[in-house]
C-alpha positions in Angstrom: -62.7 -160.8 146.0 -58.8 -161.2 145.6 -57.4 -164.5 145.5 -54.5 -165.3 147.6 -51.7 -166.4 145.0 -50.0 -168.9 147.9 -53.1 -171.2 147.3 -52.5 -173.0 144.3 -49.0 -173.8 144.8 -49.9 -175.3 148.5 -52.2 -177.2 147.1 -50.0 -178.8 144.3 -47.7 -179.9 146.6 -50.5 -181.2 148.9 -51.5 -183.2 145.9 -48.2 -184.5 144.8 -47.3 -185.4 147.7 -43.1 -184.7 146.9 -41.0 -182.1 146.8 -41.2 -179.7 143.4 -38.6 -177.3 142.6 -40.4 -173.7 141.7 -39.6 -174.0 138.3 -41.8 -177.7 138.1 -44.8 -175.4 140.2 -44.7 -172.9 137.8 -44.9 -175.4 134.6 -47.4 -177.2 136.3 -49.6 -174.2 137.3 -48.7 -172.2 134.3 -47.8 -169.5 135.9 -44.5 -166.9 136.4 -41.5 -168.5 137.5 -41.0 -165.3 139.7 -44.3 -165.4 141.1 -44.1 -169.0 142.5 -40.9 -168.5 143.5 -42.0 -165.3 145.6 -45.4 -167.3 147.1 -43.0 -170.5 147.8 -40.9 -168.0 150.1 -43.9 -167.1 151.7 -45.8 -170.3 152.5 -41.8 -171.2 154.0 -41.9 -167.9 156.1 -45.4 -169.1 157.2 -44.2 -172.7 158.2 -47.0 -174.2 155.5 -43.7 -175.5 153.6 -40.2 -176.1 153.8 -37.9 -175.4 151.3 -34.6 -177.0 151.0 -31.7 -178.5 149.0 -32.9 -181.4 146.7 -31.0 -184.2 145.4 -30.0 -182.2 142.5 -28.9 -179.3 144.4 -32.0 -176.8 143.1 -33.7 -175.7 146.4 -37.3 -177.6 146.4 -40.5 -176.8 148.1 -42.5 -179.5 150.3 -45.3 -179.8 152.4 -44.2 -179.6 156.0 -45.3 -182.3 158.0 -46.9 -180.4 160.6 -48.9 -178.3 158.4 -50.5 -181.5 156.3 -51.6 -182.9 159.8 -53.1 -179.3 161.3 -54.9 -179.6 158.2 -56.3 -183.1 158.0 -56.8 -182.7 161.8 -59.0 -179.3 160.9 -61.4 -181.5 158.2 -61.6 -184.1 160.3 -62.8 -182.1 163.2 -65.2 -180.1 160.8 -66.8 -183.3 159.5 -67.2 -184.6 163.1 -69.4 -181.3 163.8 -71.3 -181.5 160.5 -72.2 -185.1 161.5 -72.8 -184.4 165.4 -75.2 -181.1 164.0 -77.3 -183.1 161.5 -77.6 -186.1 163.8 -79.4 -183.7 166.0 -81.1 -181.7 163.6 -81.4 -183.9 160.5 -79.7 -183.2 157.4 -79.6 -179.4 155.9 -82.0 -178.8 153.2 -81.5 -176.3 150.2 -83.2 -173.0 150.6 -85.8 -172.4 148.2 -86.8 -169.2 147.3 
């Protein structure tokens, strides 16, 4: 299974919580300068980020707003259906060979 190389970036911004430039993703993921830089254009053409000028003047990736709530919206709706399903059926049990 291939791994999509936009994850991990995403979610280091997620967790951060400010904007990083590529070259503090890269450090922090310990990966290629180039290849964050290329899956921080990405996740921008998606709308999952912006990228934009920082105080500094080096362009900086962030988490756009709308993307953080889609997803927060999406966990909380898939919790509300885990609890509505095991309220009717009781909680899921490991399969046991």
């Amino acid at each position: 299974m291939s791994r999509d190389p936009r994850r991990r970036p995403l979610r280091r911004l997620k967790k951060t919580g400010r904007p990083l430039t590529d070259a503090q993703l890269a450090a922090d993921l310990d990966k290629a300068h180039a290849a964050v830089n290329q899956a921080a254009r990405r996740l921008a053409d998606e709308g999952k980020t912006l990228r934009t000028k920082g105080p500094d003047g080096r362009i900086v990736s962030l988490v756009h707003k709308r993307a953080a709530r889609r997803d927060v919206k999406k966990a909380t709706v898939q919790a509300e259906r885990k609890r509505r399903t095991e309220a009717k059926t009781g909680p899921r049990r490991p399969k046991t060979r």
